[in-house]
C-alpha positions as CSV (number, residue, x, y, z in Angstrom):
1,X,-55.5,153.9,-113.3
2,X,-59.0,156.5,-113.0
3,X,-58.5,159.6,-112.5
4,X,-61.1,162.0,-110.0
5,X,-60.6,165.7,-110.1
6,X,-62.4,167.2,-107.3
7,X,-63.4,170.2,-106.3
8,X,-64.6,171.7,-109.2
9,X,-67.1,175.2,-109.2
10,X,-66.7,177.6,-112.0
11,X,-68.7,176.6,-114.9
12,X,-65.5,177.3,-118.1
13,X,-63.2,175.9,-115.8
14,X,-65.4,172.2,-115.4
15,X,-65.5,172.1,-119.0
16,X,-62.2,172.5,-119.7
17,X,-61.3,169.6,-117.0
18,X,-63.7,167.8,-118.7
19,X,-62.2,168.3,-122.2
20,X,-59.3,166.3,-120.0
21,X,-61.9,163.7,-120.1
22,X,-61.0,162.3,-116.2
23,X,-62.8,159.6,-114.8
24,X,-64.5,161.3,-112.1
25,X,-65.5,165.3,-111.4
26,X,-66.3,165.9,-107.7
27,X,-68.3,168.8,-106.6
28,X,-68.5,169.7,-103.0
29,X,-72.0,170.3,-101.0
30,X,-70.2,171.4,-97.9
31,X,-70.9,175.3,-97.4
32,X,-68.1,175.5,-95.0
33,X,-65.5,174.8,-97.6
34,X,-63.5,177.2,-100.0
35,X,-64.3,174.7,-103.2
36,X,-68.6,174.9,-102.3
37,X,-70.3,174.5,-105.5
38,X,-73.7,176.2,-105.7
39,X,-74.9,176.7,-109.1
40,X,-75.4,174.1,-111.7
41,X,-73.2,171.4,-113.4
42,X,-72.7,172.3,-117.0
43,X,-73.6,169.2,-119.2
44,X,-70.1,166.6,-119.4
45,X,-69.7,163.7,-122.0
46,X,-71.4,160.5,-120.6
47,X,-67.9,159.0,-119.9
48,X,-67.6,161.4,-116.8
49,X,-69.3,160.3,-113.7
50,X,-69.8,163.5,-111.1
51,X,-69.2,163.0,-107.7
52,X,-71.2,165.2,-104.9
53,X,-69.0,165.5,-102.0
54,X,-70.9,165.8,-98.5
55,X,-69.6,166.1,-94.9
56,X,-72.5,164.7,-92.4
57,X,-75.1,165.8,-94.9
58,X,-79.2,164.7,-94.2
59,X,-79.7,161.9,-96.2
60,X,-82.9,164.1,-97.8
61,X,-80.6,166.8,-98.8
62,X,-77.9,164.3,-100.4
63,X,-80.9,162.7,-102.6
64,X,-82.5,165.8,-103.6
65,X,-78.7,167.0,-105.0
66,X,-78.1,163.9,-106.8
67,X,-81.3,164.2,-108.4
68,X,-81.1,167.5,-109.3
69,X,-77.5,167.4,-110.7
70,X,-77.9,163.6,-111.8
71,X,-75.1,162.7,-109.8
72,X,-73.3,159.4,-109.6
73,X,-71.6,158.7,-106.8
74,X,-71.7,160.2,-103.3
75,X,-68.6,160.4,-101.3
76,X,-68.6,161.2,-97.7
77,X,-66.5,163.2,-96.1
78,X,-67.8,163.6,-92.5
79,X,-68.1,160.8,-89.5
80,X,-71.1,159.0,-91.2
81,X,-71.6,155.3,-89.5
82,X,-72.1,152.6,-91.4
83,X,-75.9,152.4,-90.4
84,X,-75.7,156.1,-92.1
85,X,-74.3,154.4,-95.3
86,X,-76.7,151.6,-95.3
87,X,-79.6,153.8,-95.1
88,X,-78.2,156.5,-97.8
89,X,-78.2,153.6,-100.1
90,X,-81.2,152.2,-99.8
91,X,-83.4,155.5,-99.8
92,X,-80.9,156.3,-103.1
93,X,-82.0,153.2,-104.5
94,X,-85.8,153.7,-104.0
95,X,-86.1,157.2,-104.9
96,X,-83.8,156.9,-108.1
97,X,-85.8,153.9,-109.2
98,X,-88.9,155.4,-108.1
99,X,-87.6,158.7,-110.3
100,X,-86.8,156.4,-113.5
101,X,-83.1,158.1,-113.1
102,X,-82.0,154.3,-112.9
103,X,-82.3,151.4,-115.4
104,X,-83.4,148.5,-113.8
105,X,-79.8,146.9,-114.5
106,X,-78.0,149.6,-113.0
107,X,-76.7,149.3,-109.4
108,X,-76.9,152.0,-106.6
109,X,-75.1,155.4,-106.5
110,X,-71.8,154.6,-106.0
111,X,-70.8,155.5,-102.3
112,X,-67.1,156.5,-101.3
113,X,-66.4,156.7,-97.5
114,X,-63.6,158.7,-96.5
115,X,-60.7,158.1,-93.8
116,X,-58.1,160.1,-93.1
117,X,-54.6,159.2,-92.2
118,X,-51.6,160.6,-90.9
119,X,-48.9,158.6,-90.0
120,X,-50.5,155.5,-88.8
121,X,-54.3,154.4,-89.3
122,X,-56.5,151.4,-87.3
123,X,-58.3,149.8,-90.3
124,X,-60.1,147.8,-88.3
125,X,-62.5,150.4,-88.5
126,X,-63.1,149.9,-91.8
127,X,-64.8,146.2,-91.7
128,X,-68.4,147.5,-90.8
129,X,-68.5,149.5,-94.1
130,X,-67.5,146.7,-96.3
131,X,-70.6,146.1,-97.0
132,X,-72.4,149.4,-97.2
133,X,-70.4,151.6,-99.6
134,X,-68.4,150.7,-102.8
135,X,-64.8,152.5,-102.4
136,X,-62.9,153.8,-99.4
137,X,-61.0,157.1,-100.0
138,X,-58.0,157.7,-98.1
139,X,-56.9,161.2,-97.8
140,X,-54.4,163.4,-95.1
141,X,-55.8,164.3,-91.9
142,X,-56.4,168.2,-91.2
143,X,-57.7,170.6,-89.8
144,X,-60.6,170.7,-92.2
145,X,-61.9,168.1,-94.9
146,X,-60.4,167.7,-97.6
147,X,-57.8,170.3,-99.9
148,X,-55.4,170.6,-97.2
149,X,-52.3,170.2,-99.7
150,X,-50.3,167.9,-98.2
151,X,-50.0,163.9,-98.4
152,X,-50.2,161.2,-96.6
153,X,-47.5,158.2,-95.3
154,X,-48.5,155.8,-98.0
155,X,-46.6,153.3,-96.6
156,X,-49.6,153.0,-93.9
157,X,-51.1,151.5,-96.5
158,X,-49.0,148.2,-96.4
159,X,-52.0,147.1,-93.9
160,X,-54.4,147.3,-95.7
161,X,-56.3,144.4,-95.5
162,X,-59.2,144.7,-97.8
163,X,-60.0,143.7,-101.0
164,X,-62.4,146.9,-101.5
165,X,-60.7,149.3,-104.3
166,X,-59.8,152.7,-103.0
167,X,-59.5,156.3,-103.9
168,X,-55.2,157.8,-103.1
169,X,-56.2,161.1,-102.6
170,X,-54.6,163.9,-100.3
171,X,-52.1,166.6,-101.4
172,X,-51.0,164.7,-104.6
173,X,-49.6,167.2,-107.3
174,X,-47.3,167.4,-110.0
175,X,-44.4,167.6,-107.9
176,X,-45.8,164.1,-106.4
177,X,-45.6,161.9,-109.9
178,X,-42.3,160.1,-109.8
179,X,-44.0,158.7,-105.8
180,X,-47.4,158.2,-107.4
181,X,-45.5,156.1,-109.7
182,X,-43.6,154.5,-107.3
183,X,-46.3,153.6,-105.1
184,X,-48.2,152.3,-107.7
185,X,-45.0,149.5,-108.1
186,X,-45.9,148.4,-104.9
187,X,-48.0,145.6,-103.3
188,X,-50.4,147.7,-101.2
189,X,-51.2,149.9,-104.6
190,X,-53.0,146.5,-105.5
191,X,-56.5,148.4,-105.0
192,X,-55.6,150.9,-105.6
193,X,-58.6,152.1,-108.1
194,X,-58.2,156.1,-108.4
195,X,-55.8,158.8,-108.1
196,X,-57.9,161.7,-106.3
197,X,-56.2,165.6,-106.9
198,X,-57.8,168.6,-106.1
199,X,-55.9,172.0,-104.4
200,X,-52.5,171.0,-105.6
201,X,-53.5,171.8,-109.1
202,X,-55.4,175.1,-108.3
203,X,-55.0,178.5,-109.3
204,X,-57.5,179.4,-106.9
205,X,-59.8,177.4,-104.6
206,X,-61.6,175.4,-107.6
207,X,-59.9,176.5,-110.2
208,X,-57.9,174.2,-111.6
209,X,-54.4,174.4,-114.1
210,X,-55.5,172.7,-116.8
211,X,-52.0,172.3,-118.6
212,X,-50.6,171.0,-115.3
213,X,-53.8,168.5,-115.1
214,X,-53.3,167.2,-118.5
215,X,-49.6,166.6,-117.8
216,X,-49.9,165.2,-114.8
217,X,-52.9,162.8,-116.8
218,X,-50.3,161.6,-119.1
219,X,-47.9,161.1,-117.0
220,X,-49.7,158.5,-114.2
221,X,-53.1,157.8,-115.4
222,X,-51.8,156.2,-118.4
223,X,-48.8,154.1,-117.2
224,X,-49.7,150.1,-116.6
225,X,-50.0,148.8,-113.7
């Protein structure tokens, strides 16, 4: 099971997540949020791919942060249609490869589309993005984007009817183990890719308990499922 810490923002604090060695660091481009990252990703071992969160973001501002903090995936937080997706990864695509930032083996950025949910979700909306991003990312509905603390019915998830792996993300702590364990037992974990945590492990909007993050890393991300 990966593991994607996100909302990250104070330089000591990234590296010490990053000492955790998770599988993905997100760092949000949304100047409306608490967790907005403005200065510049302190170099992380290779293994680490960084994330640049974006809520109905230009496309031309999106590409000019992944090449300036040689991102690796893009995960969309806003109501971006899947023509928006489409067209993100193709101009990511040319300009990277344009840029040399990709070898010619290497796919596109790696898009994650979010959805929030609730109590009860219409996935059909999903099947025009199957196509045009890589992971979906499903996360609580709030009154803002993202970090709003609390989780999800997972059991929304039993309809899931796509084969496209997916980020759990929304309110997950380390109170929230033994049903991240639990749900992982179940049938509609089965693409289940990520666990996605972010303000349930903060001291402070993006800054994050490390000893709670490494116990909490122990505890899920290394069980087998």
């Amino acid at each position: 099971m990966k593991l994607k810490v996100c909302g990250m923002k104070y330089k000591d604090n990234i590296q010490a997540v990053a000492n955790l060695q998770p599988d993905y660091l997100g760092f949000i481009f949304y100047d409306q949020s608490a967790r907005h990252f403005n200065t510049t990703i302190p170099e992380l071992p290779k293994t680490i791919k960084k994330v640049g969160v974006f809520v109905n973001a230009k496309v031309d501002f999106i590409v000019d942060m992944i090449s300036k903090h040689n991102l690796h995936a893009v995960q969309l937080h806003g109501n971006e249609s899947p023509e928006y997706c489409d067209k993100l990864r193709k101009v990511c695509h040319a300009e990277l490869v344009s840029k040399s930032q990709l070898k010619p083996k290497n796919d596109v950025i790696e898009i994650i589309k979010v959805f929030s949910i609730k109590d009860e979700f219409n996935f059909k909306q999903l099947e025009a993005y199957e196509d045009v991003i890589d992971y979906f990312l499903f996360d609580t509905k709030g009154k803002l984007p993202g970090g709003n603390g609390f989780t999800f019915n997972w059991n929304v998830l039993k309809d899931y009817p796509s084969t496209k792996p997916y980020f759990l993300s929304g309110g997950i702590g380390i109170n929230e183990v033994e049903s991240v364990l639990a749900f992982l037992q179940k049938p509609e974990s089965q693409y289940c890719y990520a666990i996605d945590v972010n303000s349930k492990f903060e001291i402070e909007p993006g800054l994050k308990n490390i000893a709670a993050l490494e116990k909490f890393k122990t505890q899920v991300t290394s069980s087998d499922f």
